[in-house]
C-alpha positions as CSV (number, residue, x, y, z in Angstrom):
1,X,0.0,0.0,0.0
2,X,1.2,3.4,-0.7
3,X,1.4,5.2,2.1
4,X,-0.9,8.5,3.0
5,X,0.7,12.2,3.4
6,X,0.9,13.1,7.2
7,X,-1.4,15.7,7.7
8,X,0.2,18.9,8.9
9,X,-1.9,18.8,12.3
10,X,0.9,15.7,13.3
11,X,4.4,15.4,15.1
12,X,6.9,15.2,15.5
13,X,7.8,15.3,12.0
14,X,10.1,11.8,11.7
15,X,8.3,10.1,14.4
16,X,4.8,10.9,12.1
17,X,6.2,9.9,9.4
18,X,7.6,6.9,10.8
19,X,4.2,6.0,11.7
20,X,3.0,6.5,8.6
21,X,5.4,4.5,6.5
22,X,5.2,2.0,8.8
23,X,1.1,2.0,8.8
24,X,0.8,1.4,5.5
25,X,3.7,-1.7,5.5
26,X,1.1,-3.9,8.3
27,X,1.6,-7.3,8.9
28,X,-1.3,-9.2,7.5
29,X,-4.6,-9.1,9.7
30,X,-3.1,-7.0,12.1
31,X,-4.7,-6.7,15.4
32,X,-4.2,-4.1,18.4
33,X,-5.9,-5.4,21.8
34,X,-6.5,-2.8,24.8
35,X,-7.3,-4.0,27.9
36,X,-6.2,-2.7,31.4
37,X,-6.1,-3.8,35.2
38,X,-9.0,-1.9,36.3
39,X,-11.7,-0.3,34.8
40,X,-12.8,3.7,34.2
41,X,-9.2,4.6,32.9
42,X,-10.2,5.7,29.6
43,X,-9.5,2.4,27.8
44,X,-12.6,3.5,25.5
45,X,-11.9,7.0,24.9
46,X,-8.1,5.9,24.4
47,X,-9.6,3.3,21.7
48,X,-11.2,5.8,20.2
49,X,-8.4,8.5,20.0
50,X,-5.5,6.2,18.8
51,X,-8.1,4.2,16.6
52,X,-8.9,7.9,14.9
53,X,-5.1,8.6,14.4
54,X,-4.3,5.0,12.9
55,X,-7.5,5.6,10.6
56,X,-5.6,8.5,9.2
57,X,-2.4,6.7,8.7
58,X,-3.5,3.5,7.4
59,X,-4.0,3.6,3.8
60,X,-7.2,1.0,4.4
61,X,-9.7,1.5,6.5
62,X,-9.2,0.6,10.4
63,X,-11.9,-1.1,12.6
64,X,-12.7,-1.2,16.2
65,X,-14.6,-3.5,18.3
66,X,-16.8,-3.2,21.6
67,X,-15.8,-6.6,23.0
68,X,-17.4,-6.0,26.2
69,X,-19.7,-8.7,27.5
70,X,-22.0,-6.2,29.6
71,X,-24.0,-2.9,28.4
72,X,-21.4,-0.6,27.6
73,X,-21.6,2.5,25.8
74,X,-17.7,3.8,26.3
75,X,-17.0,3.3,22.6
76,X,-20.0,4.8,21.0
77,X,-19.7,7.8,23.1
78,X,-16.7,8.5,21.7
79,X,-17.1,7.5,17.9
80,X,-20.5,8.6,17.5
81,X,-23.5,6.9,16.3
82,X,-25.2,7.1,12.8
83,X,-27.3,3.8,12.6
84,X,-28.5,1.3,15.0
85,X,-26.2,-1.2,14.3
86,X,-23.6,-2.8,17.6
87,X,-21.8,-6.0,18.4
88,X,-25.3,-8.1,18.5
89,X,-26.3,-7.5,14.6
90,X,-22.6,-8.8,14.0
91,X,-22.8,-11.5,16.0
92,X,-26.0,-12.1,14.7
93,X,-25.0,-12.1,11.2
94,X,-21.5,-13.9,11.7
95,X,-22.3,-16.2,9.1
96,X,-22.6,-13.4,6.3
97,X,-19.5,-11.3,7.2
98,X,-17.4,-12.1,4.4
99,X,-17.2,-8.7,2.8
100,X,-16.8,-5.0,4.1
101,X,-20.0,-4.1,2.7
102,X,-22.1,-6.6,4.7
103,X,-19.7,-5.4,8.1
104,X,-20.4,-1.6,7.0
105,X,-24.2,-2.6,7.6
106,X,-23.4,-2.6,11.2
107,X,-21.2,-0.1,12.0
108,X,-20.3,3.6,12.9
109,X,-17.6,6.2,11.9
110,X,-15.9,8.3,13.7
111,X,-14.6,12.1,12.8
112,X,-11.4,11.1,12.2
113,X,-12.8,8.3,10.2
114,X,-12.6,5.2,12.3
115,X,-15.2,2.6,11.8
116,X,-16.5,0.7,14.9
117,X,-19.0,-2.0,15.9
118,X,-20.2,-0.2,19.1
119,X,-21.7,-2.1,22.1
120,X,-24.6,-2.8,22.8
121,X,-27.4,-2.4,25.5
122,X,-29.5,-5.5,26.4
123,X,-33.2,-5.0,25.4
124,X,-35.6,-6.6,23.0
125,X,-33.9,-9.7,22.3
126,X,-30.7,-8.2,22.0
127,X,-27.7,-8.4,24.2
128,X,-23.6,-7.8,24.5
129,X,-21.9,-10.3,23.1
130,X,-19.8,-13.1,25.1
131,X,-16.0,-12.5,24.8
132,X,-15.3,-15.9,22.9
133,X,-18.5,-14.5,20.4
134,X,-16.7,-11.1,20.1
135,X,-13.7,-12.7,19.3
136,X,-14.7,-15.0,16.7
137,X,-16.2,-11.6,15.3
138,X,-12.9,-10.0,15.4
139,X,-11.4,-13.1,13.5
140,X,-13.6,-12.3,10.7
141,X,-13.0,-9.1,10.4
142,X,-9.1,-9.4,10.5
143,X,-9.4,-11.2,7.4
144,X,-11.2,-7.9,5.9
145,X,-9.6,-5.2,7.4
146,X,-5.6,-4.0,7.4
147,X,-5.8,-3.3,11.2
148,X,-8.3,-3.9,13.8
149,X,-8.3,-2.7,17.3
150,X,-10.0,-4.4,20.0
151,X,-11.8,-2.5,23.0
152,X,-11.3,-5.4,25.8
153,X,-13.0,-5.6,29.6
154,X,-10.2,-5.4,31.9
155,X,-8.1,-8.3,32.1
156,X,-9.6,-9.8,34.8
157,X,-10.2,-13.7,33.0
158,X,-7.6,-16.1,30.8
159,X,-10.2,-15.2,27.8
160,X,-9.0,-11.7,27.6
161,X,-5.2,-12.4,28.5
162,X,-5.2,-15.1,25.5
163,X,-6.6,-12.2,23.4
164,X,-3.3,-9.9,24.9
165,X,-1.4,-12.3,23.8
166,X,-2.7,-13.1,20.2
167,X,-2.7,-9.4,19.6
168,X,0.6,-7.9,17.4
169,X,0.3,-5.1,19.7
170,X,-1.3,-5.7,22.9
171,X,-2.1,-2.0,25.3
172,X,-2.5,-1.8,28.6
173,X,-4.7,1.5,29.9
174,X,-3.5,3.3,33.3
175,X,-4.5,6.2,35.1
176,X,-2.0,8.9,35.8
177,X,-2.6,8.2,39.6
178,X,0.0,5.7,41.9
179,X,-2.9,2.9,42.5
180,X,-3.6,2.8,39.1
181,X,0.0,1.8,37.5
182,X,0.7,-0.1,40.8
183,X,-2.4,-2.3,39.6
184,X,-1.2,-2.3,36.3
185,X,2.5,-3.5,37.2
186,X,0.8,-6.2,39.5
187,X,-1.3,-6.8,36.7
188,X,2.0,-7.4,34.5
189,X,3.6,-9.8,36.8
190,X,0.7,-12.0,36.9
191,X,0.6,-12.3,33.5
192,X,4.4,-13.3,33.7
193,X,3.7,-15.6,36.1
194,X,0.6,-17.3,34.2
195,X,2.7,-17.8,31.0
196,X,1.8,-15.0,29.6
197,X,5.4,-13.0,29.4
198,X,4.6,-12.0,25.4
199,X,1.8,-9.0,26.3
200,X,4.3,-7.9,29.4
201,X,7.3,-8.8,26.6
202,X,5.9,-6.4,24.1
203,X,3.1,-4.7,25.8
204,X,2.4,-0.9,25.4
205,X,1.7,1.3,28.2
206,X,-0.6,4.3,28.0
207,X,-0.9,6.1,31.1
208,X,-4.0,8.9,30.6
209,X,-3.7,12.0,32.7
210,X,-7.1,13.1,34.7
211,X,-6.1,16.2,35.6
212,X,-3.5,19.1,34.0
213,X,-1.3,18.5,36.7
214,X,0.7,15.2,37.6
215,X,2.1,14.4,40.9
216,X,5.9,14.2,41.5
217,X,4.9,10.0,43.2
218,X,3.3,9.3,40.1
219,X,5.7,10.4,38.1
220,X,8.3,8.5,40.1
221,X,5.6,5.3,39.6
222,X,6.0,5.6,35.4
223,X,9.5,5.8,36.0
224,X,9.2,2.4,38.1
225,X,6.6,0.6,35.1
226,X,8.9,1.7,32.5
227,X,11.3,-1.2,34.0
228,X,8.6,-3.9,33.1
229,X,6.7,-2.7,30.1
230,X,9.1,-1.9,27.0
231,X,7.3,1.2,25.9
232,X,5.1,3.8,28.5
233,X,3.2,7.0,26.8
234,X,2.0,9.2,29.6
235,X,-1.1,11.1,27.5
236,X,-1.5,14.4,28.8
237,X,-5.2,15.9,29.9
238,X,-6.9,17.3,27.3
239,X,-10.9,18.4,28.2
240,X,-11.6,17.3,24.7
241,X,-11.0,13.7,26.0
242,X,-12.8,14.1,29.5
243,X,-16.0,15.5,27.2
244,X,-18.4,12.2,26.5
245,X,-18.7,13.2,22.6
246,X,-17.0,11.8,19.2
247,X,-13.0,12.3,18.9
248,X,-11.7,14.1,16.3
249,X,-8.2,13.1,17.0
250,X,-6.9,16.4,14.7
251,X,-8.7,18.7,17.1
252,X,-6.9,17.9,20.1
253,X,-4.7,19.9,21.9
254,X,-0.9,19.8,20.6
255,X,0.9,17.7,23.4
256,X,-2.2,15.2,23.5
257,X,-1.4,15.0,19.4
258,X,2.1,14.5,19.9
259,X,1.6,11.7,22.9
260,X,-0.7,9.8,20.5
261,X,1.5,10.0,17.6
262,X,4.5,8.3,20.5
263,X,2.0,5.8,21.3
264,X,0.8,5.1,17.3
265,X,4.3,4.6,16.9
266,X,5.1,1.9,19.3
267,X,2.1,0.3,18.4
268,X,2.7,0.0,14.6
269,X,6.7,-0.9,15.1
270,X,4.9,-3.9,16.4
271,X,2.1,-4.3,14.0
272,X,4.5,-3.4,10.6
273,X,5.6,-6.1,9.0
274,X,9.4,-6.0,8.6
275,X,9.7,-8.3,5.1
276,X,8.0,-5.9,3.4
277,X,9.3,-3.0,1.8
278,X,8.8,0.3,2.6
279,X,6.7,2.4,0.3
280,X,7.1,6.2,-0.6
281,X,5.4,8.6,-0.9
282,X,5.2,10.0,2.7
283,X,5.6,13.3,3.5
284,X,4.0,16.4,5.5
285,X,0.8,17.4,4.0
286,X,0.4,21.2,3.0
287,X,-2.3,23.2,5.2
């Protein structure tokens, strides 16, 4: 695939265009898994925002998934909804998902141009899916899509560790606060200890900021994680992230930009595919 300009609203300028070149040079059915150790830590609204950038940066189109097995409505908050379609139609319809039009029957789009298949609130017949039916979902969209992200419960079961674990890029979702990443790190070690070393191995760390200011002990604590996790992105506050709305990930601030381009970049050095050759074409968009 040739790979997209990097629109100007992106940097730093190598590291964006690293992302770039390397976005469009994906291993085959790439798939990004976000989970975390506990939940509300913005492992929805994180989906959302580094789903947006990626959907920029990968010449195909990028897909999320609601994989939660409860009534949820973190994902659609923050993609928006334009049809009635969630997790339950696709689950549904398994059978007949063989083809991006019959998936684009079910799902939403984001600003930034992320599609998603959105949870879904029991009622009427309908209900969230389990996580073994939202992941044979996700393996049949994997062989339609470039990249696929998955929006996991917290990794509280061996279901969603497994999933860690399959994932090219598996991303673990912190608060900026000293329980948080303390859970997080324990977390990590019992993953080790379950025979599960590959997520802490080549896990991603994205620790989201609640507040414009961080504490010094925190601080000291990402310091302390960055010694088991290869690759920790504080994201900085941003109110457009604490707002319950649809992200357009070119309208955030310009440190929260810059932090998500640091963590697209650590995700797709693990999702490129390093056989293939490099395309060109890259290069900073004109405004």
């Amino acid at each position: 695939m040739r790979a997209r300009p990097v629109p100007h609203e992106f940097g730093p300028p190598d590291v964006a265009e690293r992302v770039w070149l390397g976005a469009a040079a994906l291993k085959p059915a790439a798939v990004v898994a976000v989970s975390s150790a506990d939940g509300g830590v913005g492992r929805s609204t994180l989906v959302a925002a580094l789903g947006g950038l990626l959907a920029l940066a990968v010449p195909g189109p990028v897909i999320a998934v609601d994989m939660h097995p409860v009534p949820w409505g973190g994902l659609v908050e923050r993609v928006g909804r334009s049809s009635a379609g969630t997790m339950w139609d696709a689950v549904r319809d398994l059978h007949t998902l063989a083809s991006r039009r019959e998936v684009a029957r079910w799902t939403q789009r984001s600003p930034s141009g992320l599609l998603a298949l959105v949870g879904e609130a029991e009622g009427q017949g309908r209900r969230p899916p389990r996580h073994d039916e939202a992941a044979a979902v996700v393996d049949a969209l994997r062989r339609l899509y470039p990249l696929t992200v998955c929006d996991v419960m917290p990794a509280l079961i061996a279901g969603v560790w497994r999933t860690l674990a399959a994932a090219h890029a598996p991303v673990l979702v912190a608060r900026a606060t000293t329980d948080s990443l303390h859970h997080t790190m324990r977390l990590v070690a019992h993953l080790r200890a379950a025979g599960y070393g590959r997520v802490a191995d080549r896990g991603v760390l994205a620790v989201v900021a609640s507040s414009p200011a961080t504490d010094r002990g925190v601080r000291a604590v990402i310091q302390q994680a960055a010694t088991s996790v290869p690759a920790v992105v504080p994201i900085p506050f941003d109110p457009q992230l604490a707002r319950p709305e649809p992200i357009d990930v070119r309208r955030l601030r310009k440190p929260t930009r810059r932090a998500l381009v640091q963590l697209a970049d650590a995700v797709i050095q693990r999702c490129a595919d390093p056989r293939a050759e490099l395309p060109v074409g890259a290069g900073k968009e004109r405004s």
